[in-house]
N, C-alpha and C positions, 0 to 999 in steps of 0.2 A: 264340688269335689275336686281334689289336685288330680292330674291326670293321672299319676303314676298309682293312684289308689285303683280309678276304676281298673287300672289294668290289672291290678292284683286282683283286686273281688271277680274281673272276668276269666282268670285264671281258676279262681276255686272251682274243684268237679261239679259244684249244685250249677254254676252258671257258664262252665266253657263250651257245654254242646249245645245252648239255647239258641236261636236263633237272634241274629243279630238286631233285628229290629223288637223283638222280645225284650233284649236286657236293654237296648235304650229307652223303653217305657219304664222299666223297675228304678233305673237310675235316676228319669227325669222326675218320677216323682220321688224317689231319697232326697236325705240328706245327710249329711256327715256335722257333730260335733264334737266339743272337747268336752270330757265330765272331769271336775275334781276327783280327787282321792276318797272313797268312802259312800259316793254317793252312790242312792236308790235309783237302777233303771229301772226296774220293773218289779211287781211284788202278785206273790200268790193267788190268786182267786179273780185278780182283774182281767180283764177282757185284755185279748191278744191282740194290737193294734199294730204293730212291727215287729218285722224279723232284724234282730240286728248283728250287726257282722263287726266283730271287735278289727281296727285296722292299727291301733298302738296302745299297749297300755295290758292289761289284765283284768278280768271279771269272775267274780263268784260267784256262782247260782246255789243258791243254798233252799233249805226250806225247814218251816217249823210249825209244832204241836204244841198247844199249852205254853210252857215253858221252856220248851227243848228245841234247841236248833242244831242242823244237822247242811256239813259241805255237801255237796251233790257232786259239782268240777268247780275246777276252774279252765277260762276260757281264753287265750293266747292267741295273736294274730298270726296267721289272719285264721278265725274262726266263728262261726255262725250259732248263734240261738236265736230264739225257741223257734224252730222250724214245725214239729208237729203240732202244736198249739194255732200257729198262725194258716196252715192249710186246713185244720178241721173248726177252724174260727172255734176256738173253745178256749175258757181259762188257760191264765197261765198256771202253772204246776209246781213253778219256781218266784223264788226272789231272784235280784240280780243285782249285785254292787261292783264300785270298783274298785278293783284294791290300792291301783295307782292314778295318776293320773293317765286317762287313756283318753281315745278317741273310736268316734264310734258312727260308722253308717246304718241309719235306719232304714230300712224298705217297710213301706207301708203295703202290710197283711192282704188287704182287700187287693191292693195291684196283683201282688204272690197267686194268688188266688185265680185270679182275672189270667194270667198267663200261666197258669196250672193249666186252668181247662185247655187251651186251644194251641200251646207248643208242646208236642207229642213230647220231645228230646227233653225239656224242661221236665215235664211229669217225668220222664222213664228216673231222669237225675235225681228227682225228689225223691222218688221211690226208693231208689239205690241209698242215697244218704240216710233215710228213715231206717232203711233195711238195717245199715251199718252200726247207725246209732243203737239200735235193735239190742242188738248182736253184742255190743258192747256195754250196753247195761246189765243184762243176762249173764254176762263172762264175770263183771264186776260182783254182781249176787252172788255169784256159784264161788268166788274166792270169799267170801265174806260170811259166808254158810257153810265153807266146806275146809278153813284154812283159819288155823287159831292166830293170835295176834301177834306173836314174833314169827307167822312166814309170810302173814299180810306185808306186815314190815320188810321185812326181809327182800320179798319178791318187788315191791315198791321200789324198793333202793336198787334190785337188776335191773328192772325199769326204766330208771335215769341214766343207771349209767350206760344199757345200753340205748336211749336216746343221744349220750352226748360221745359215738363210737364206742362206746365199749372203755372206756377209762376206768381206772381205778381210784380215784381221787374226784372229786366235786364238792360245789356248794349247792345243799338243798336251793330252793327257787322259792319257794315259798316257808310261810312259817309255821311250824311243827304243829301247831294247833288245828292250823285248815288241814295238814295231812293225817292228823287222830283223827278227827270230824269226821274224812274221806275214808278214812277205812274202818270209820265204826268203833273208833277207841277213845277214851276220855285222855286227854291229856299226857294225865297220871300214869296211865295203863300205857301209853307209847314210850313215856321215858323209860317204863319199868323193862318194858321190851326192850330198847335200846340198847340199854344197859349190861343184859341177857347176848347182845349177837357178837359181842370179842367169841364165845365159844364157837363161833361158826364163821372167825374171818373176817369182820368189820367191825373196823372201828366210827364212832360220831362222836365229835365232840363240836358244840352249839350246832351252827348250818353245816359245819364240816365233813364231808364223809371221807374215808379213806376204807377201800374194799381191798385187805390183805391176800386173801386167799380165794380169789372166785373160783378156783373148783370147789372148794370147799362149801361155799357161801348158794352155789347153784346142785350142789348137792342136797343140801337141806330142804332146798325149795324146787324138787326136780321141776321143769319144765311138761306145762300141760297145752298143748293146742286149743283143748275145748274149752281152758279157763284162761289164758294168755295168748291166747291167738296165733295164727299160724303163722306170722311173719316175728315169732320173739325166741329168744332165747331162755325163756324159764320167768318173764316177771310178769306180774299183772297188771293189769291197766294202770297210767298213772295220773293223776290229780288232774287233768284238762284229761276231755275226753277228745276222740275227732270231729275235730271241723261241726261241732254243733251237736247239740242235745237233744233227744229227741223228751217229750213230755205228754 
């Protein structure tokens, strides 16, 4: 691993309060590589054998029935999966590909495990991040059950922009298909939406977005704490969840 990696990964909350001789066990036995564009990390129903921590690049965890597949996030450095799969040694729950060319640290599951048990600071961290992960799949159900498909949309796009300060102008990050997927719409149904939100203030045209009127736009889709969390201004989760998915 390049130095400046581990110092990031030992910056993420699951490893900054671990004791020190704790993460240099996790680390010695990691590894960090480079995946092409497109490829399979990890796929549904297989044994959980590493936790991996995206450090360049992008990841989709998705999953599927029959015929149908379905975005779950996507995952941006520095960010962690599947965490709760690899402490309860059980299935994964997810697929995992990449979408670009990324880079990626493995920590082998059985170590995670090994220094679960016996650094307190480690468990309270795991705890906390599962908690969160938690807490953030639940917010996402409750918008996806409780919020028709132009304010899924709608509060998506508050979401980014206020990720990137609160701007009115951006380009999507990813492509419109992973974010129908993610919010439970076919394709079809996101462009139609789209289409539908000049009436409330923004404009898209391709990746483009341009938000004309955010009173307007955050009116439509008032701002809920119990569905958008308490640190937002009115949007919903967006397409990468935090720091790791819980499964």
């Amino acid at each position: 691993m390049r130095p400046h990696d581990i110092a990031e990964v030992r910056h993420l909350p699951l490893f900054r309060d671990m004791l020190k001789v704790s993460f240099e066990q996790l680390v010695q036995g990691a590894y960090a590589q480079t995946f092409p564009a497109g490829m399979e990390l990890i796929r549904q129903g297989d044994p959980a054998d590493f936790l991996h921590v995206v450090l360049e690049g992008s990841v989709e965890l998705y999953a599927n029935w029959e015929n149908r597949l379905c975005t779950m996030a996507v995952v941006n450095p520095i960010g962690t999966f599947i965490l709760a799969a690899c402490i309860k040694d059980a299935p994964y729950l997810m697929s995992a590909r990449t979408l670009e060319r990324s880079r990626l640290l493995l920590v082998p599951a059985s170590d995670l495990r090994a220094v679960f048990r016996r650094d307190p600071e480690f468990a309270v961290s795991t705890i906390t991040e599962l908690a969160g992960c938690y807490r953030a799949v639940v917010r996402h159900a409750k918008c996806l059950k409780l919020r028709n498909s132009r304010e899924r949309i709608a509060a998506y796009l508050l979401k980014q922009s206020r990720n990137l300060g609160g701007i009115a102008r951006f380009t999507l990050s990813v492509e419109k298909r992973l974010i129908a997927s993610y919010l439970g719409m076919t394709p079809e149904n996101l462009s139609r939406a789209i289409r539908t939100l000049d009436e409330v203030g923004v404009q898209v045209k391709g990746q483009q977005v341009t938000i004309i009127d955010m009173a307007r736009l955050q009116a439509f889709v008032p701002p809920d704490p119990l569905i958008d969390g308490p640190d937002t201004g009115g949007a919903t989760a967006g397409v990468s969840l935090p720091q790791g998915v819980a499964s």
